[in-house]
Backbone as CSV, one residue per row, in Angstrom:
resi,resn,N_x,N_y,N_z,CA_x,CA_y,CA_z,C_x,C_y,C_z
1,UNK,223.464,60.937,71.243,223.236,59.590,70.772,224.314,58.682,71.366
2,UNK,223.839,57.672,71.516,224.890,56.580,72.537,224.997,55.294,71.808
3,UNK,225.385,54.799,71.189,225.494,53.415,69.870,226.010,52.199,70.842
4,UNK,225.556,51.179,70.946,225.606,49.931,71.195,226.510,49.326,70.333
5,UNK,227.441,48.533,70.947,228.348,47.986,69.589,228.582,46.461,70.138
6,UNK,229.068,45.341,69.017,228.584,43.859,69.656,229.661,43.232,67.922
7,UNK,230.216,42.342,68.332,230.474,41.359,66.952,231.001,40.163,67.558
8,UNK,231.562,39.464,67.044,232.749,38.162,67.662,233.526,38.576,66.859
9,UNK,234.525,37.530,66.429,235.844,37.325,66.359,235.810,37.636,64.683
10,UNK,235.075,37.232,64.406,235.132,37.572,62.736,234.285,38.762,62.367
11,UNK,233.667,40.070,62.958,233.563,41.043,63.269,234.193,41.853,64.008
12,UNK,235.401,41.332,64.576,235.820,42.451,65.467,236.844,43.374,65.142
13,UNK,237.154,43.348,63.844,238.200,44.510,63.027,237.506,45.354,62.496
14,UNK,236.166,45.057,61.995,235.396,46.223,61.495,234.515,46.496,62.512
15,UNK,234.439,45.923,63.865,234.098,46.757,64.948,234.935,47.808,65.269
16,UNK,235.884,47.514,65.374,237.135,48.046,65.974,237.066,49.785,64.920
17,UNK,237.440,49.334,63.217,236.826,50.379,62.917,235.734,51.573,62.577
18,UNK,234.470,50.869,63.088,233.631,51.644,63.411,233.571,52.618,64.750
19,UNK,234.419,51.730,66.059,234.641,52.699,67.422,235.035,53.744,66.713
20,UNK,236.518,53.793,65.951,237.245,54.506,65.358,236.340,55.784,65.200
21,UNK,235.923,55.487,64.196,234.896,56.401,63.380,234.009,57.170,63.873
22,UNK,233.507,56.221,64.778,232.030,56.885,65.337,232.687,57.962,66.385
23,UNK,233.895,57.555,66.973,235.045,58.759,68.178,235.057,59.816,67.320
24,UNK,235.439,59.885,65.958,236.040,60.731,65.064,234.771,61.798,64.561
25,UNK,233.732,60.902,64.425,232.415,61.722,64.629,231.879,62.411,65.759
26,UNK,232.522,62.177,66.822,231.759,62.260,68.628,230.523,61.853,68.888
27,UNK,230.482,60.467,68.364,229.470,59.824,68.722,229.583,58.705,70.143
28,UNK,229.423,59.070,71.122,229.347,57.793,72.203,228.887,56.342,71.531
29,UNK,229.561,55.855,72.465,229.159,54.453,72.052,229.657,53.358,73.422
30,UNK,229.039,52.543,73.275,229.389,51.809,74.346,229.486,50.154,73.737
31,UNK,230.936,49.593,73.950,231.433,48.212,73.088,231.119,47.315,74.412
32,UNK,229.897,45.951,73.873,229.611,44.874,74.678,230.244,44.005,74.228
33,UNK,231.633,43.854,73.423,232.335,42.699,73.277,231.887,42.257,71.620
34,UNK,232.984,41.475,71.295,234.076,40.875,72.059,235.521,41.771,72.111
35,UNK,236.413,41.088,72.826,237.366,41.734,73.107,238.700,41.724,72.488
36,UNK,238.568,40.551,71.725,239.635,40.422,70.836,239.524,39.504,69.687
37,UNK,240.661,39.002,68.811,239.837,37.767,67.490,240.083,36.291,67.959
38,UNK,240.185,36.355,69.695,239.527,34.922,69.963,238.482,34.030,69.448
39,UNK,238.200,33.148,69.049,237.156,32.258,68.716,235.642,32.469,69.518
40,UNK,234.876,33.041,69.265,233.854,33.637,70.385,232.108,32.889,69.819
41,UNK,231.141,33.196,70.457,230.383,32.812,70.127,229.357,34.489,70.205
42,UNK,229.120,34.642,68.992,228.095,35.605,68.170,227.128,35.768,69.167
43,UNK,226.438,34.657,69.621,224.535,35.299,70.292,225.195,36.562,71.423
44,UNK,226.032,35.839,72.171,226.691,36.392,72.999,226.804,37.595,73.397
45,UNK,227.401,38.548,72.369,227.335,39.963,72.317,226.016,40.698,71.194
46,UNK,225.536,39.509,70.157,225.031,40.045,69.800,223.648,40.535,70.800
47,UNK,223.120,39.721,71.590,222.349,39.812,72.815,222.906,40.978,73.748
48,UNK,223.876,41.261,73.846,223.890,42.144,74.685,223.601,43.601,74.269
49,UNK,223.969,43.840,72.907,223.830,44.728,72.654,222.214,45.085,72.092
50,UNK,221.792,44.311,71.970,220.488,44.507,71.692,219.674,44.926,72.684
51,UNK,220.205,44.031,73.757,219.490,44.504,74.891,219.734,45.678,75.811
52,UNK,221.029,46.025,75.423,220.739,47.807,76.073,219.991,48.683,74.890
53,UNK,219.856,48.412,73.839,218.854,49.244,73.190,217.526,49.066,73.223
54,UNK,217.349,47.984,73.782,215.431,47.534,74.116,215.255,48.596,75.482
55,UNK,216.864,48.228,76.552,216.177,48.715,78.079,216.313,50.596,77.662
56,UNK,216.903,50.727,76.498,217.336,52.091,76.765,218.634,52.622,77.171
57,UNK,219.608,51.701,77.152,220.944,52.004,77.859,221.476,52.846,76.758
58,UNK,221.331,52.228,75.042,221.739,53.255,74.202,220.737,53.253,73.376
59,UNK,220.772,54.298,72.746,219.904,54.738,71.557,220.045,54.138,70.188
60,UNK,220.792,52.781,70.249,220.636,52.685,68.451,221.997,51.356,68.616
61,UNK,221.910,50.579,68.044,222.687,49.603,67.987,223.003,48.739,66.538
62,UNK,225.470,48.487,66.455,225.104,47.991,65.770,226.236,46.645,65.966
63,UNK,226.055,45.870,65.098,226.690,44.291,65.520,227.291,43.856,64.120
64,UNK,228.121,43.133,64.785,229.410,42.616,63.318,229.544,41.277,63.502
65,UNK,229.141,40.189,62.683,229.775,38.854,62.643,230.565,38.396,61.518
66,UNK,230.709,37.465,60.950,231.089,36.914,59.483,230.292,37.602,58.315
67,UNK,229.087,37.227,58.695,227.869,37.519,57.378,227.703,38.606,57.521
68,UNK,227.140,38.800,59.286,226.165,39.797,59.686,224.481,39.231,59.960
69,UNK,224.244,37.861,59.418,223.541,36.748,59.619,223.359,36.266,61.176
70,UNK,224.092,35.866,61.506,223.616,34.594,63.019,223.698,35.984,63.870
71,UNK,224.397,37.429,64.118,224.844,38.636,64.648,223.035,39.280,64.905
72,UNK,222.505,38.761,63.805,221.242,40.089,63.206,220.245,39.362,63.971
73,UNK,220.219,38.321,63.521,219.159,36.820,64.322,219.120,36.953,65.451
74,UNK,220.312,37.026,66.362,220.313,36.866,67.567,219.474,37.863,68.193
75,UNK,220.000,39.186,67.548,219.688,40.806,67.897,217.876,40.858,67.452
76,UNK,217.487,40.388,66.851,215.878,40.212,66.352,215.163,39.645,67.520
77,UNK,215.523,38.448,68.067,214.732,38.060,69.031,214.770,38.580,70.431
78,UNK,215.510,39.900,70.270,214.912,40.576,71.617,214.647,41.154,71.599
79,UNK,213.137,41.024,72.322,211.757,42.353,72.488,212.177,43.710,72.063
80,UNK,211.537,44.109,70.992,211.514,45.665,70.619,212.970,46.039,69.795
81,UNK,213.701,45.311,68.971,214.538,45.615,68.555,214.310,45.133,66.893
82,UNK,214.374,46.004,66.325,214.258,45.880,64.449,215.651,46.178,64.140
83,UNK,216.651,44.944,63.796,217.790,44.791,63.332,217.333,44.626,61.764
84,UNK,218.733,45.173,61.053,218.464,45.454,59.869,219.802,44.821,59.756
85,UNK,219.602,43.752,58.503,221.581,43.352,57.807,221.274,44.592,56.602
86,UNK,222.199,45.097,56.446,222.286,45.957,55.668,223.976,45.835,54.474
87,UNK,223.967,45.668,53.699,225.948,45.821,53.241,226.037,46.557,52.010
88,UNK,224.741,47.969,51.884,225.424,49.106,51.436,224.060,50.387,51.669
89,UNK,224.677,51.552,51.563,223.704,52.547,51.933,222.573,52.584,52.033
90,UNK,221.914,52.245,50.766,220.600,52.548,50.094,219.874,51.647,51.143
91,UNK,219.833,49.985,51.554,219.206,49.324,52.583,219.246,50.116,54.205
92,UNK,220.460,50.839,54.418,220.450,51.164,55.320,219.249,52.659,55.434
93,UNK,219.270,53.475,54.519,218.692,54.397,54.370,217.095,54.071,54.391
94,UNK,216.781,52.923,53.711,215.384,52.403,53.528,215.266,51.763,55.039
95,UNK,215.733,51.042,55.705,215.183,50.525,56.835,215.330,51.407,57.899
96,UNK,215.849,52.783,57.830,215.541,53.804,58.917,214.189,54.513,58.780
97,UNK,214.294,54.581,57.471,212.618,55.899,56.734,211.563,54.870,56.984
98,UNK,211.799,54.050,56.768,210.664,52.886,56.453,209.909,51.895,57.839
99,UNK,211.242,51.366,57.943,211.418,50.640,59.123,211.500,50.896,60.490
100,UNK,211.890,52.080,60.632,212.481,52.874,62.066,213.243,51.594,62.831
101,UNK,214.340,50.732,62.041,215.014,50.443,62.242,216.133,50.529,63.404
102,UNK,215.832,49.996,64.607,216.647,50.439,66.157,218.161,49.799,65.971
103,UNK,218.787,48.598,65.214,220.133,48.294,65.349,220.465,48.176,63.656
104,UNK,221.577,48.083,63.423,222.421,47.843,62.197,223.214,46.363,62.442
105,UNK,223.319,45.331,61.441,224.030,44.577,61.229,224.673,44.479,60.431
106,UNK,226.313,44.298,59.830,227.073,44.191,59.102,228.058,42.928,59.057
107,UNK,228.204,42.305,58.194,228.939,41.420,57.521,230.720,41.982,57.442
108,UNK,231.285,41.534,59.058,232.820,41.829,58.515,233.611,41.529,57.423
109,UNK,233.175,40.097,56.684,234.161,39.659,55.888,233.901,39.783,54.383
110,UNK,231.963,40.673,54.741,231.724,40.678,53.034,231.653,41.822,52.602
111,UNK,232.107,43.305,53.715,232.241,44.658,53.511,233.443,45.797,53.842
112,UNK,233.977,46.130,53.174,234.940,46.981,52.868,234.956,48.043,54.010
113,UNK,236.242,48.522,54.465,236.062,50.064,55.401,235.535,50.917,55.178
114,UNK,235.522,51.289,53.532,235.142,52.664,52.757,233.087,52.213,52.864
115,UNK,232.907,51.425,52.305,231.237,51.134,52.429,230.982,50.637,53.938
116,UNK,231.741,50.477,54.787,230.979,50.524,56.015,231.023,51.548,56.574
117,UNK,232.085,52.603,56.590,231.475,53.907,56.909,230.701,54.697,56.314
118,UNK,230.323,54.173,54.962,228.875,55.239,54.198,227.572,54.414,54.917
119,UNK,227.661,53.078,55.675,226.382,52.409,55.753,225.999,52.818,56.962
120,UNK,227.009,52.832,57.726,227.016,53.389,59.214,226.407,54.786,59.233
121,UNK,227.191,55.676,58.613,227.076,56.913,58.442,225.475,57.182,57.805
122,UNK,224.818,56.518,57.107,223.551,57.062,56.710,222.793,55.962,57.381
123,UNK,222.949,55.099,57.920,222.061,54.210,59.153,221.921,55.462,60.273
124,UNK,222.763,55.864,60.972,222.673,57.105,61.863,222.342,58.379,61.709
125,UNK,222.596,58.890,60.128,221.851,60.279,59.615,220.609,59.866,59.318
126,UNK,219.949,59.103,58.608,218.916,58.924,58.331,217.904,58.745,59.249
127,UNK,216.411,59.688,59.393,215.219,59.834,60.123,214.331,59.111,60.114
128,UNK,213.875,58.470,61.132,212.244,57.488,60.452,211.422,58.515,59.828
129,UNK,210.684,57.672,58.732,209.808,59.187,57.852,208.646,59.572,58.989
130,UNK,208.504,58.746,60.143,207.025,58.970,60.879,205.698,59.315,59.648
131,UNK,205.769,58.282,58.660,204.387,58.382,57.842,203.869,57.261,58.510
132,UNK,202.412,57.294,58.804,201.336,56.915,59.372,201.622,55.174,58.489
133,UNK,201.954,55.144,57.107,201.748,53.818,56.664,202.748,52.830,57.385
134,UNK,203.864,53.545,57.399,205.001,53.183,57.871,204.850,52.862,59.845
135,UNK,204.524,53.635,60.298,204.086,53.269,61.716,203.241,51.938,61.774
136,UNK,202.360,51.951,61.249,200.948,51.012,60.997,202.144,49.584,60.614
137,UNK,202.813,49.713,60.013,203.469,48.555,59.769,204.173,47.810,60.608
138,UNK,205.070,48.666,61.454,205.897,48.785,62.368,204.952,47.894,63.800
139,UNK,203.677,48.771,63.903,203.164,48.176,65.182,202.549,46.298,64.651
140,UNK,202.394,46.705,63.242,201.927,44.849,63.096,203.272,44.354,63.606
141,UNK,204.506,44.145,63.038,205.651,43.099,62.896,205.520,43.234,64.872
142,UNK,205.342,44.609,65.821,205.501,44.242,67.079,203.999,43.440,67.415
């Protein structure tokens, strides 16, 4: 698995500790910015990272802004990507089974280290259920 990673400036400490984490797990990942808590603009990376998970560059993507709001938006409007804001397990768990959910969005300033590694952590354990209702749904929203 190869994780897409993306926030600005007011995401980029709980980016920072998700690299952490996801290393500590041996999960690849590949960081499209930003690069530090310069003043940045969100579409920015959130676009990028979305878009190596549409072309396939990684398998699963996730993005950090303030909210996790303007981060998720951005990441929605590119082709083939079902971003999910998520800011605790249980959403994250439901929009993988349900949703087959391709990126994660998180809210740096409205979620804790300890609950972003349980959201992370069961956004990435968790399986699409592949039930037929759930597909059927999936191909309307595409």
């Amino acid at each position: 698995m190869r994780v897409a990673l993306g926030s600005d400036h007011g995401g980029f400490d709980i980016k920072e500790l998700i690299k952490n984490h996801l290393k500590e797990r041996g999960i690849e990942y590949k960081d499209y910015g930003c690069n530090d808590k310069s003043s940045c603009d969100y579409p920015i990376y959130g676009r990028a990272a979305a878009e190596a998970v549409a072309n396939g560059e990684c398998d699963t993507g996730i993005v950090v802004c303030t909210t996790g709001i303007g981060i998720s938006i951005t990441a929605n409007k590119v082709k083939g990507i079902r971003c999910a804001l998520c800011s605790e397990p249980l959403s994250a768990k439901m929009t993988r089974l349900h949703n087959n959910a391709n990126m994660l969005a998180i809210g740096g300033a409205l979620t804790g280290p300890n609950m972003v590694y349980e959201i992370v952590d069961t956004f990435l354990d968790t399986p699409f259920s592949n039930e037929e209702k759930h597909i059927r749904r999936i191909n309307e929203i595409e």
